[in-house]
N, CA and C of each residue as an Amber inpcrd file, in Angstrom:
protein
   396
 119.9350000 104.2490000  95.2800000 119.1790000 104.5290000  94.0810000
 117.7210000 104.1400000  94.3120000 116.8070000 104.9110000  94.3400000
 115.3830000 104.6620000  93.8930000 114.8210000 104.7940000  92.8310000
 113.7600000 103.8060000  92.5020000 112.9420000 103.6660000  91.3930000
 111.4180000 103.7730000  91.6350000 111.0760000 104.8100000  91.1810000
 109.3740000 105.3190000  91.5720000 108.7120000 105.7200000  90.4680000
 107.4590000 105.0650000  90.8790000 106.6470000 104.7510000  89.3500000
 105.2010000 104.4790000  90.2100000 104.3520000 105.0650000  88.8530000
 103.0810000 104.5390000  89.1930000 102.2490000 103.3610000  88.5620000
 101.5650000 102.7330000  89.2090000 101.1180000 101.5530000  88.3590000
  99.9150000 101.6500000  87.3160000  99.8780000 101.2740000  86.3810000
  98.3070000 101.5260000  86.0570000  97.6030000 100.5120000  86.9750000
  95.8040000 101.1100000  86.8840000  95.3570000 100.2770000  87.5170000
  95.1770000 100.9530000  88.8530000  95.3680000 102.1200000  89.2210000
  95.0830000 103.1800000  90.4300000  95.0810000 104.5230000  89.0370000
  94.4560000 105.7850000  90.3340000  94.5130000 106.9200000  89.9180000
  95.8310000 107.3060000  90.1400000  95.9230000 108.6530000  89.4260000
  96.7640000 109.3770000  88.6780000  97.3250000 110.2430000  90.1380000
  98.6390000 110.2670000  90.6700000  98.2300000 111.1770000  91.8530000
  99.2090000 112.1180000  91.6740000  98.4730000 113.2190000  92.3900000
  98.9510000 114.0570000  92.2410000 100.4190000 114.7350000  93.5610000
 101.5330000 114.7480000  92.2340000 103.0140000 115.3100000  92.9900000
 103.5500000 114.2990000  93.6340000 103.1430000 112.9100000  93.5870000
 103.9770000 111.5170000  94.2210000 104.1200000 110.6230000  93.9940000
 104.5700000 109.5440000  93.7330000 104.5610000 108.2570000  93.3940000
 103.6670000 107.1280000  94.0090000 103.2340000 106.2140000  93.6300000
 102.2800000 105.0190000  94.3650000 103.8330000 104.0810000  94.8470000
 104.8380000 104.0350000  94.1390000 105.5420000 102.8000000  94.5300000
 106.7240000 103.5420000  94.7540000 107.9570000 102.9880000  95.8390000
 109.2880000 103.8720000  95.7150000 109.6280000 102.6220000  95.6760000
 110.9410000 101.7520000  95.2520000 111.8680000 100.7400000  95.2620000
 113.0730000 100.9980000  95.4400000 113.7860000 100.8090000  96.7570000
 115.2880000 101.1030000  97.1700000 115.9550000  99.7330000  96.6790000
 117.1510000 100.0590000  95.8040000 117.9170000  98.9030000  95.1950000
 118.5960000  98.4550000  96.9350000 119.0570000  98.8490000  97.9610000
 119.5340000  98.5300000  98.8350000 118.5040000  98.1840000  99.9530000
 118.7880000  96.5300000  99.9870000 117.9480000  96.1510000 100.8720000
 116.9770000  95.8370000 100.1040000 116.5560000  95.8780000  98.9860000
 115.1890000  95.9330000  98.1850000 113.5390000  96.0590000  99.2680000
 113.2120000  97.1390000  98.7580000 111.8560000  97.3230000  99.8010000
 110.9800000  98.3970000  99.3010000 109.9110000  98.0120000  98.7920000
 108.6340000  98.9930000  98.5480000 108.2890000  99.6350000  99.1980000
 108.3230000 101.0960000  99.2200000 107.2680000 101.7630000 100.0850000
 106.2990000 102.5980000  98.5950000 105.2500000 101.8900000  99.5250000
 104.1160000 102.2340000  98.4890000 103.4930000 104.0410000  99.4650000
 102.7800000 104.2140000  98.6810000 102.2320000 105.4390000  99.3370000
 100.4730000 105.2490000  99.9170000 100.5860000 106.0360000 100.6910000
  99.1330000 105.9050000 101.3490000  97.9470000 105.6880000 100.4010000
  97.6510000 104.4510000 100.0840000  96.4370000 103.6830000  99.1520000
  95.2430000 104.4850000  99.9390000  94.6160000 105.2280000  99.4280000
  93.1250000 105.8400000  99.7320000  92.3640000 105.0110000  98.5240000
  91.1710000 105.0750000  98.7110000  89.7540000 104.9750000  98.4810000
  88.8950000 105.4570000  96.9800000  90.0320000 105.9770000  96.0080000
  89.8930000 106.3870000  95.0700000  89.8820000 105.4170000  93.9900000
  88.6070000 105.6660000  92.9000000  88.5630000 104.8810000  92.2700000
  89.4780000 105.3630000  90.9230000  89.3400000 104.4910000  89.8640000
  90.7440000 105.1030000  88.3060000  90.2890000 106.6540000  88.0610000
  89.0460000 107.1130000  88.1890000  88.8220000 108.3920000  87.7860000
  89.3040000 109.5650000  88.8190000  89.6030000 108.9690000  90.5300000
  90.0720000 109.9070000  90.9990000  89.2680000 110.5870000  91.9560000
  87.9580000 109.8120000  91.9500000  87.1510000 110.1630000  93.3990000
  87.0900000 109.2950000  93.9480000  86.7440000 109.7960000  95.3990000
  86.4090000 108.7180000  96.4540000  85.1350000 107.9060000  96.2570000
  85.3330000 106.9420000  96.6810000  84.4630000 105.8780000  95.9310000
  83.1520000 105.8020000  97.7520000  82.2580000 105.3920000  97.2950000
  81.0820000 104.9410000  98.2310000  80.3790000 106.1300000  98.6930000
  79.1930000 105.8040000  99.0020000  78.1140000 106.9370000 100.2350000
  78.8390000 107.5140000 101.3400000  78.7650000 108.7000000 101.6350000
  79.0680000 109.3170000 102.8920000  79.0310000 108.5210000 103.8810000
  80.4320000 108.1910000 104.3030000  80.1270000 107.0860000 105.2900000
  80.0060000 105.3620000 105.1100000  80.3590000 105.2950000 104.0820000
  80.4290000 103.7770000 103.7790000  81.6490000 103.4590000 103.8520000
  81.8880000 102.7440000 105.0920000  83.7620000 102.5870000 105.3250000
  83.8910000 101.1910000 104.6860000  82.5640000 100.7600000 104.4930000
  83.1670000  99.0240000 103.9530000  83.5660000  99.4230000 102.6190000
  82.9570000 100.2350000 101.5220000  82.9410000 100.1530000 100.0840000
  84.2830000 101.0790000 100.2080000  85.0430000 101.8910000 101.6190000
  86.4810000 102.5950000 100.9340000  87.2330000 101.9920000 101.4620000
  86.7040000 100.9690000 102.4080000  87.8880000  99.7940000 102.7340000
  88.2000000  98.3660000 101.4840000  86.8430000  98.2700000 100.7910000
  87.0010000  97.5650000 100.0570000  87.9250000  98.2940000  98.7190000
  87.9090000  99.6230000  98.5420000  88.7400000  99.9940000  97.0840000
  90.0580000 100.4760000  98.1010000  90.4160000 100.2780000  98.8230000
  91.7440000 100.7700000  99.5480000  92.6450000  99.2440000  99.3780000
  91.5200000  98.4010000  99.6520000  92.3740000  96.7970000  99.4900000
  92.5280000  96.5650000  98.3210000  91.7150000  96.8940000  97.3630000
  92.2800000  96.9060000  95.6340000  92.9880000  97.4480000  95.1660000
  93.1650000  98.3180000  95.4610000  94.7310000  99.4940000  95.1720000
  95.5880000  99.1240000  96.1380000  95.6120000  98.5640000  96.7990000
  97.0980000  98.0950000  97.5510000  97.5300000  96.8290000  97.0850000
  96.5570000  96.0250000  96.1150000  96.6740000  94.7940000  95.8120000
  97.1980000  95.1900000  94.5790000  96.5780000  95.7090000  93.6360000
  97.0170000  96.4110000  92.5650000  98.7140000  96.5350000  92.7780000
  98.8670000  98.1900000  93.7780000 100.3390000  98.7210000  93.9660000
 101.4350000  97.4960000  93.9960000 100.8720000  96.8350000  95.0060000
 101.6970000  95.4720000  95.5160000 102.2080000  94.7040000  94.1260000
 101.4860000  94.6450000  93.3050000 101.3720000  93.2630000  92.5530000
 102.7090000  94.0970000  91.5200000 102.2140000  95.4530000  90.9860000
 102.9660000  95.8040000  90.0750000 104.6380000  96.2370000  90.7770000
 104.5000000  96.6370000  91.9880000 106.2010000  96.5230000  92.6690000
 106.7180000  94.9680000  92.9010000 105.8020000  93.4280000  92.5480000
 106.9620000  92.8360000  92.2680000 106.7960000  91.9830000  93.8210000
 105.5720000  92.6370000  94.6060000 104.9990000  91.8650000  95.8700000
 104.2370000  91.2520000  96.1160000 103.5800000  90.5600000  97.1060000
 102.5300000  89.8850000  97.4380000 102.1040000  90.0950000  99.1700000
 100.9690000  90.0780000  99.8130000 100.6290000  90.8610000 100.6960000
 101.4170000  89.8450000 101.7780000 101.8590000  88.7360000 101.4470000
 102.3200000  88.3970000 102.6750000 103.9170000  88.8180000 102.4680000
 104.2350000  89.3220000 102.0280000 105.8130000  90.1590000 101.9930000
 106.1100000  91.6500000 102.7190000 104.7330000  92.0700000 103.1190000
 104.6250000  93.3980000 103.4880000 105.3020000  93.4400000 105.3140000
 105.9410000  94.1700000 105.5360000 106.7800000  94.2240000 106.6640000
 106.2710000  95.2100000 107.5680000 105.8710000  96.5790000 107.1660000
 105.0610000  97.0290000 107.7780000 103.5680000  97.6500000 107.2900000
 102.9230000  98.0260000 108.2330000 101.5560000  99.0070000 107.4430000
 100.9640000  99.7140000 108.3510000 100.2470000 100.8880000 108.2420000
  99.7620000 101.7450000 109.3970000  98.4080000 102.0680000 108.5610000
  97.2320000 101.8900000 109.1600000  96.1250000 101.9100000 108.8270000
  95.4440000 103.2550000 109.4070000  95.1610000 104.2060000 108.5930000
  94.5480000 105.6290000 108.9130000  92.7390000 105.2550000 108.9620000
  92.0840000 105.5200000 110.0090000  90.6030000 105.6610000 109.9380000
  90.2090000 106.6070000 110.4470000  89.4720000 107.4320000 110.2660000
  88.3000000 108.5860000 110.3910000  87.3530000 108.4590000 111.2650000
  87.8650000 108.3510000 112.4980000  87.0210000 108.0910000 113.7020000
  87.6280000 107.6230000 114.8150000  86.8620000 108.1860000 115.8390000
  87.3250000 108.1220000 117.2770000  86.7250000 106.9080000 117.6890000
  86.0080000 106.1790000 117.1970000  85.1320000 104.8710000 117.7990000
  85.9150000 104.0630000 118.1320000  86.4850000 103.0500000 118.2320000
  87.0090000 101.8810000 118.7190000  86.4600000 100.5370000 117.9370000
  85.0950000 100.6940000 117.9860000  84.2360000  99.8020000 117.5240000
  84.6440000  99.9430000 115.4460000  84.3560000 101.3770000 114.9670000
  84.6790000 101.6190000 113.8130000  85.8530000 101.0910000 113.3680000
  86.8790000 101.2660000 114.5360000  88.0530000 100.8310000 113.8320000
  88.4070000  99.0140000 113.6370000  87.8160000  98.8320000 114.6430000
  87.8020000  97.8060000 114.3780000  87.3120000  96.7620000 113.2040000
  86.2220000  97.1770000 112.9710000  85.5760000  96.6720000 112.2700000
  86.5870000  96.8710000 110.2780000  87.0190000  97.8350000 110.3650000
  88.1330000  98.1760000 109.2460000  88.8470000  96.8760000 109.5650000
  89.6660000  97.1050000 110.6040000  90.8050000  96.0120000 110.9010000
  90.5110000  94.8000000 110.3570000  88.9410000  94.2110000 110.7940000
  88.4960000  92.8800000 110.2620000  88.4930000  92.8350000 109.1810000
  87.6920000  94.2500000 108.0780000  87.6250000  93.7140000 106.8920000
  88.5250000  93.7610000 106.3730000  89.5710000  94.6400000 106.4740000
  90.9090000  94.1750000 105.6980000  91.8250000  93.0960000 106.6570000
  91.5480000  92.3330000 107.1190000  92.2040000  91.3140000 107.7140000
  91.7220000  89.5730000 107.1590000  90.4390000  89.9220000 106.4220000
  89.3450000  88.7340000 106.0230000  89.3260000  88.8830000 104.4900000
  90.3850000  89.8260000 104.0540000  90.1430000  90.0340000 102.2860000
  91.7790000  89.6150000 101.9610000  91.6560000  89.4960000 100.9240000
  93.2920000  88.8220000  99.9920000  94.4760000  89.5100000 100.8440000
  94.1560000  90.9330000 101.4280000  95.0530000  91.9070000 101.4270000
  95.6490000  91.2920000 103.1100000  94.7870000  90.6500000 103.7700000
  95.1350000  90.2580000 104.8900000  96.4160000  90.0030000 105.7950000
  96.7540000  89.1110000 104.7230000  98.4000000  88.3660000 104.7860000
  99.4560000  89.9430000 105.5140000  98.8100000  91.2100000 104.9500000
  99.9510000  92.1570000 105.0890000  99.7300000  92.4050000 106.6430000
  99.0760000  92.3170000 107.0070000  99.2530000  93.1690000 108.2050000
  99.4740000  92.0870000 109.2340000  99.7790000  90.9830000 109.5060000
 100.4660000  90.5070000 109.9530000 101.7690000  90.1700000 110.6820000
 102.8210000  91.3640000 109.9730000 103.6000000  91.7820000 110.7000000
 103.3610000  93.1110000 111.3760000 104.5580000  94.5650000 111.5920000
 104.7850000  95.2660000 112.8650000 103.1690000  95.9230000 111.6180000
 102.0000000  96.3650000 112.2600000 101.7590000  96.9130000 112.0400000
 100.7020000  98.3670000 113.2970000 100.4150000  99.1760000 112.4990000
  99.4100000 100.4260000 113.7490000  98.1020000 100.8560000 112.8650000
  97.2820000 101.1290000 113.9400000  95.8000000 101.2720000 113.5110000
  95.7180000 102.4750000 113.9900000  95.1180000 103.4720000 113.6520000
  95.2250000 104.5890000 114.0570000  93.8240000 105.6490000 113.4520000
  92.9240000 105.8590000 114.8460000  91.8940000 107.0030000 114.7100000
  92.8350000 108.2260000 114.5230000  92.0520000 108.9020000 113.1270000
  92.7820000 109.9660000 112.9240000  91.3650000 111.2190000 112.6540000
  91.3150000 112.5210000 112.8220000  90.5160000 113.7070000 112.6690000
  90.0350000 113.5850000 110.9230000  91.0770000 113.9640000 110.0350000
  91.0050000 114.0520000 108.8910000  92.1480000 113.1740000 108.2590000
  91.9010000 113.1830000 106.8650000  92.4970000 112.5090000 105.7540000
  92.5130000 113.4810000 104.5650000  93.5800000 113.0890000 103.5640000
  93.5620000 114.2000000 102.3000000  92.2390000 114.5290000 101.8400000
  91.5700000 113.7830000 101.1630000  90.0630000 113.8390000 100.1730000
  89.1250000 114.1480000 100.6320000  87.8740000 115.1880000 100.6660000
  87.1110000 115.1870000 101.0750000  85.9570000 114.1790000 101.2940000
  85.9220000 113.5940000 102.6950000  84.9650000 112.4810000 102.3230000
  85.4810000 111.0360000 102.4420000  86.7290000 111.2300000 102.6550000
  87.9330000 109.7790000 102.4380000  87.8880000 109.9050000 104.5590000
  87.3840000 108.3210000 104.2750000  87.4230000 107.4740000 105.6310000
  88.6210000 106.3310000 106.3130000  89.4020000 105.7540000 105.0050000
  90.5340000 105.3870000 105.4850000  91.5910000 105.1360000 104.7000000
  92.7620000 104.5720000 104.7180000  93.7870000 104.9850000 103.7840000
  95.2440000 103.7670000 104.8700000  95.5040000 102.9870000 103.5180000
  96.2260000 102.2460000 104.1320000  97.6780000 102.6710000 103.6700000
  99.1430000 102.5170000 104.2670000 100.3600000 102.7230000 103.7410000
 101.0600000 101.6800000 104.3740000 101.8190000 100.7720000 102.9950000
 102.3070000  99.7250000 103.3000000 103.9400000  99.5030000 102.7480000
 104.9860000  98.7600000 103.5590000 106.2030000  98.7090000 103.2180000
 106.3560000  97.1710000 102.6000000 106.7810000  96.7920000 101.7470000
 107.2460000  95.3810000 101.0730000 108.6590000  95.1560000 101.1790000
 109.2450000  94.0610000 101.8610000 110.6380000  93.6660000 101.0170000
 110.5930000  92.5730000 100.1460000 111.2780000  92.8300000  98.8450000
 111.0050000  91.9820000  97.9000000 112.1550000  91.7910000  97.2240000
C-alpha cells in the first residue's frame, strides 16, 4: 500500500506526487526537489546555482519534514547538476553538504553532471529516499 501526497509549503506539481510512503518497510521516496519557488518558477539569475541549490535544500527540508523525516534518516539521494565542470559540481556538493540538509547525503549517495533538467533554466534538482 502507498500513501502519496503533497506537502504544502512546495509548488503544486504537475501529474506526481512530492512524497510516496510504502507501509512495507516504511520509506519515503520523495520526488526530484527542483528549484521552484510556491508560485512555480525557478527561482534565481540565469545561472545562479547557489540561490537553486539554496531553494532545492528548502523543499527537501520542507518534503522531509512533512513525510515524518529528518535529513539524517535519508538512505539514499542522487544529486542532478547542469554541467560538465567538475569544479561546478562540486561546489553544489559543498553547499548542500554545509546547510541543515547535509545530514542526508551521507549515506549511498551519486552526483551526477547531467545535459538538461525538466524547467527551463533549472540547474539542479535533488531526489531523496527516507526510512522512517
Amino acid at each position: 500500500m502507498l500513501h502519496k501526497f503533497n506537502p504544502p509549503g512546495v509548488h503544486d506539481p504537475a501529474g506526481y506526487s512530492h512524497v510516496t510512503i510504502s507501509a512495507e518497510g516504511r520509506f519515503a521516496h520523495l520526488a526530484g526537489q527542483c528549484p521552484l519557488s510556491l508560485d512555480g518558477t525557478v527561482v534565481g539569475a540565469p545561472g545562479d546555482y547557489d540561490a537553486q541549490t539554496d531553494q532545492v535544500i528548502e523543499n527537501c527540508l520542507t518534503v522531509l519534514a512533512a513525510a515524518g523525516a529528518k535529513p539524517d534518516q535519508v538512505v539514499r539521494s542522487i544529486i542532478y547538476v547542469v554541467s560538465s565542470d567538475s569544479a561546478v559540481l562540486a561546489s553544489v556538493w559543498e553547499r548542500l553538504n554545509a546547510s541543515p540538509l547535509g545530514p542526508a547525503f551521507t549515506s549511498a549517495s551519486t552526483l551526477l553532471g547531467v545535459t538538461v533538467l525538466g524547467y527551463r533554466g533549472q540547474l539542479v534538482e535533488v531526489d531523496l529516499t527516507a526510512a522512517i
